[in-house]
Residue frames relative to the residue before (quaternion, step in Angstrom):
aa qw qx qy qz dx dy dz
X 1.0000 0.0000 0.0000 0.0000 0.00 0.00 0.00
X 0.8941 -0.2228 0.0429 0.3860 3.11 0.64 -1.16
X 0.3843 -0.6617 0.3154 0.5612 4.22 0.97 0.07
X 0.7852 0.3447 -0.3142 0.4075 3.80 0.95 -0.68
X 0.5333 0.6198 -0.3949 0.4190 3.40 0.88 0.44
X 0.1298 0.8715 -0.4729 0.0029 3.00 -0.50 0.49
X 0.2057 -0.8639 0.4588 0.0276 3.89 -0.54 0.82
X 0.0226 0.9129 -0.4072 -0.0170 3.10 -0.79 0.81
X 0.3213 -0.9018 0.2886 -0.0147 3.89 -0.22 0.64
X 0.5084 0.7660 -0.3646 0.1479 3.52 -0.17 -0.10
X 0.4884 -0.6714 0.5083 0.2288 3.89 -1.08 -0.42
X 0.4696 -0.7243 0.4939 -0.1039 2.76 -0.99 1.76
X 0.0670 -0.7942 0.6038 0.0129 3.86 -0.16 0.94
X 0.2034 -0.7850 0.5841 0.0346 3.91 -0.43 1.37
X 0.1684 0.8051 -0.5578 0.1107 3.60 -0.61 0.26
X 0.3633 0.7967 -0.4596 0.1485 3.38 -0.07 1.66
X 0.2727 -0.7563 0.5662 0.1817 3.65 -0.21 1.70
X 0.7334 -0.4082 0.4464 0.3103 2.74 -2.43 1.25
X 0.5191 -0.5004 0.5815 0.3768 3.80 -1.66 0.07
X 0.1742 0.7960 -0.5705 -0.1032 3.13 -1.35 -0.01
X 0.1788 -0.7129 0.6123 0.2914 3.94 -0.56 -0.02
X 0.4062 -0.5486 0.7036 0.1975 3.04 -2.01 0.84
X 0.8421 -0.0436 -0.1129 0.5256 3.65 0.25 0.04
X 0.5912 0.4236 -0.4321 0.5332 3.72 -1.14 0.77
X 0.6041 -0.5433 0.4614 0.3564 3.52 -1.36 0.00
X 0.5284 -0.4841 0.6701 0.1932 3.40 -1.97 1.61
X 0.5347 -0.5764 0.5939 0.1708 2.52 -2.04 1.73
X 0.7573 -0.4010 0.4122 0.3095 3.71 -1.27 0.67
X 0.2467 0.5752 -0.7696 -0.1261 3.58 -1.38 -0.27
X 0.6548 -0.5034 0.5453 0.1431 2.62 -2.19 0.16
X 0.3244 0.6426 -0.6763 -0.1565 3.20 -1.34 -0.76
X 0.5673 0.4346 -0.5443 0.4394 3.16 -2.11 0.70
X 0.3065 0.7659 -0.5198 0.2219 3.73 0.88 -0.17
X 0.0353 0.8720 -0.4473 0.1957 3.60 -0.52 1.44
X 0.1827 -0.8055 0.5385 0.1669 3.39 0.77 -0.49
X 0.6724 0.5477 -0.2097 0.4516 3.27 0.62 -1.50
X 0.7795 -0.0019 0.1696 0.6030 3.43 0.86 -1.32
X 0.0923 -0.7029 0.7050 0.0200 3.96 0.06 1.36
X 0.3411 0.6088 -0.6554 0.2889 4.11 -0.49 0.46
X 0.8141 0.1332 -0.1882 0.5330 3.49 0.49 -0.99
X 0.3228 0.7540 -0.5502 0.1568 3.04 0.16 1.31
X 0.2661 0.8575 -0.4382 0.0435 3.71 0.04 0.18
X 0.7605 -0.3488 0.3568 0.4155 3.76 -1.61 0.12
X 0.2298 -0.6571 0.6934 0.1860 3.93 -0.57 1.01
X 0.8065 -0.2945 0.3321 0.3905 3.68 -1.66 0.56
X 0.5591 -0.5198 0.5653 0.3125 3.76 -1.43 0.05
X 0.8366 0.2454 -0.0991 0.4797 3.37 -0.65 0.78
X 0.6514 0.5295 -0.3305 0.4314 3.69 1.65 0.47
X 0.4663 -0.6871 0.4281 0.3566 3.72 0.20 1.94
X 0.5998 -0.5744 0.5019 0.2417 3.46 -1.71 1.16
X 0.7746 -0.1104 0.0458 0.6210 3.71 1.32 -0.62
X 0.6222 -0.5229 0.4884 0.3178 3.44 -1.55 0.63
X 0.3847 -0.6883 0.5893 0.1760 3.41 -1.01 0.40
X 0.0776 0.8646 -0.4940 0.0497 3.57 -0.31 1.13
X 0.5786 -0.7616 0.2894 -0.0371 3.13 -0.88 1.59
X 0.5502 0.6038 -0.1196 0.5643 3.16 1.73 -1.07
X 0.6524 0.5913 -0.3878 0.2727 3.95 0.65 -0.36
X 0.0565 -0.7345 0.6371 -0.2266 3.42 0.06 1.85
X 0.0952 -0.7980 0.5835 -0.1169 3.44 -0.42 1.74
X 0.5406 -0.4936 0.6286 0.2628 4.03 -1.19 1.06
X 0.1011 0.6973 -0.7073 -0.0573 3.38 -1.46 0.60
X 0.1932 -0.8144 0.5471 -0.0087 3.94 -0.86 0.77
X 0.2647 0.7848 -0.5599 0.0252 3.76 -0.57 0.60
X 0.5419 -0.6210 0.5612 0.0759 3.37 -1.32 0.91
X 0.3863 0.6621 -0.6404 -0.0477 4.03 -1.24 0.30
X 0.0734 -0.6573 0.7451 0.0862 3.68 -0.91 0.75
X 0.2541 -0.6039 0.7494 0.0957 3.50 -1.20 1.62
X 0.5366 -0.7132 0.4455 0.0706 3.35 -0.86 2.01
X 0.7831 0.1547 0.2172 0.5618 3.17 1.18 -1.79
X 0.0627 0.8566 -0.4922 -0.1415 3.51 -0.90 0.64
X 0.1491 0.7170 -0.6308 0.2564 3.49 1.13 1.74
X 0.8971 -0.2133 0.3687 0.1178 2.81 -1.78 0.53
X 0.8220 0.2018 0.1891 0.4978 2.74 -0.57 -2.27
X 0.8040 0.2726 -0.2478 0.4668 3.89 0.50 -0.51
X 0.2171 0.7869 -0.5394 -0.2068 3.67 0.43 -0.77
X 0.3187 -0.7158 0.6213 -0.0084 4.05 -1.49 0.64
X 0.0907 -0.8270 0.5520 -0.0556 3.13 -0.69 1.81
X 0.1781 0.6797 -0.6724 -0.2326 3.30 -0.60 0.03
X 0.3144 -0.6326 0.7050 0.0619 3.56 -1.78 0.92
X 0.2636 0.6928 -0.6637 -0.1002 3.13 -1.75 0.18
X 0.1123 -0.7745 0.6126 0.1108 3.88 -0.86 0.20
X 0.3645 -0.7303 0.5750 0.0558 2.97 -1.85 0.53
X 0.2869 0.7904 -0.5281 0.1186 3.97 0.34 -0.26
X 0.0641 -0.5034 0.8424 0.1810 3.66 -2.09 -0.06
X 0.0509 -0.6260 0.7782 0.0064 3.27 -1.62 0.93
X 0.0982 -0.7890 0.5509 0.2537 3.40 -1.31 -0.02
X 0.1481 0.8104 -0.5647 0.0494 3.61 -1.22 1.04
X 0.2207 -0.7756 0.5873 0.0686 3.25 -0.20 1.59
X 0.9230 -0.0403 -0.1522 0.3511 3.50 -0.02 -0.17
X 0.6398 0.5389 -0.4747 0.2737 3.44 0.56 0.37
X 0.4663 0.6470 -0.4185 0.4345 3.35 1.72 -0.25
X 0.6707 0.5411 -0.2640 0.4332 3.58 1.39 -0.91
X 0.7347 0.3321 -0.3102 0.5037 3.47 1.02 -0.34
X 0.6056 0.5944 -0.3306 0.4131 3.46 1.00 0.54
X 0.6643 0.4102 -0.2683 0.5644 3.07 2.06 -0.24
X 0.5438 0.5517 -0.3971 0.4922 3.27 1.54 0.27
X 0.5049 0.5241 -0.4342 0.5310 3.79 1.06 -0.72
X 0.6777 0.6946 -0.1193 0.2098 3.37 0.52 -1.73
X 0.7606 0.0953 0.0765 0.6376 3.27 1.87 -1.10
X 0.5312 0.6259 -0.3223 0.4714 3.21 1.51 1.00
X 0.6358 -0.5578 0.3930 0.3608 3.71 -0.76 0.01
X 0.6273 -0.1627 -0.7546 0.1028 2.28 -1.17 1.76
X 0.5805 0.6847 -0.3850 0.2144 3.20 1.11 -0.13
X 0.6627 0.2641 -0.2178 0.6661 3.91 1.31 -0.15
X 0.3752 0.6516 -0.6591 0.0139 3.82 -1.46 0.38
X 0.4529 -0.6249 0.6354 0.0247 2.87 -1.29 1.19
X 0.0184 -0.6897 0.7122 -0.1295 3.62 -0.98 1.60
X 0.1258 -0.7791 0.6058 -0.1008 3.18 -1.05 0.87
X 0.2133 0.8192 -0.5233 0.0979 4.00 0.01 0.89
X 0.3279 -0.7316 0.5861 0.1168 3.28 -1.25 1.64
């Protein structure tokens, strides 16, 4: 198409197991999970994983570069990507470390 373009493609293998602790108290699950309707939501048994681990999760991956400029001294990218990934729970415990004592604190003097 074009020499400064350039594309790129490929596949993405996700793989993310439920938490669990070997000693201390198991993290909660649900069941009834609805959105549509949260009434029947409620606490699933003691010792039932919050989700199944699933093995099979082969994601498309797409990126884009158009080299704007071919000076020398300045050069001009534009970029762009596309992807799906899945992470149900480590993205969630990474925004809790992330925004939690000690690692975030908010001071505030009048």
């Amino acid at each position: 198409m074009n020499p400064r373009l350039t594309v790129t493609y490929g596949l993405r293998w996700d793989l993310d197991f439920a938490p669990s602790s070997k000693s201390g108290p198991s993290i909660p699950a649900v069941t009834g999970y609805n959105l549509s309707n949260l009434s029947s939501l409620a606490l699933a048994p003691a010792g039932t994983s919050p989700f199944a681990t699933r093995f099979a999760t082969w994601l498309l991956r797409l990126g884009i570069a158009y080299q704007l400029s071919q000076s020398q001294d300045w050069g001009r990218v534009v970029r762009g990507g596309f992807g799906v990934f899945y992470d149900l729970a480590t993205s969630e415990v990474g925004n809790t470390l992330g925004t939690s004592y000690p690692f975030w604190r908010e001071q505030t003097s009048f």
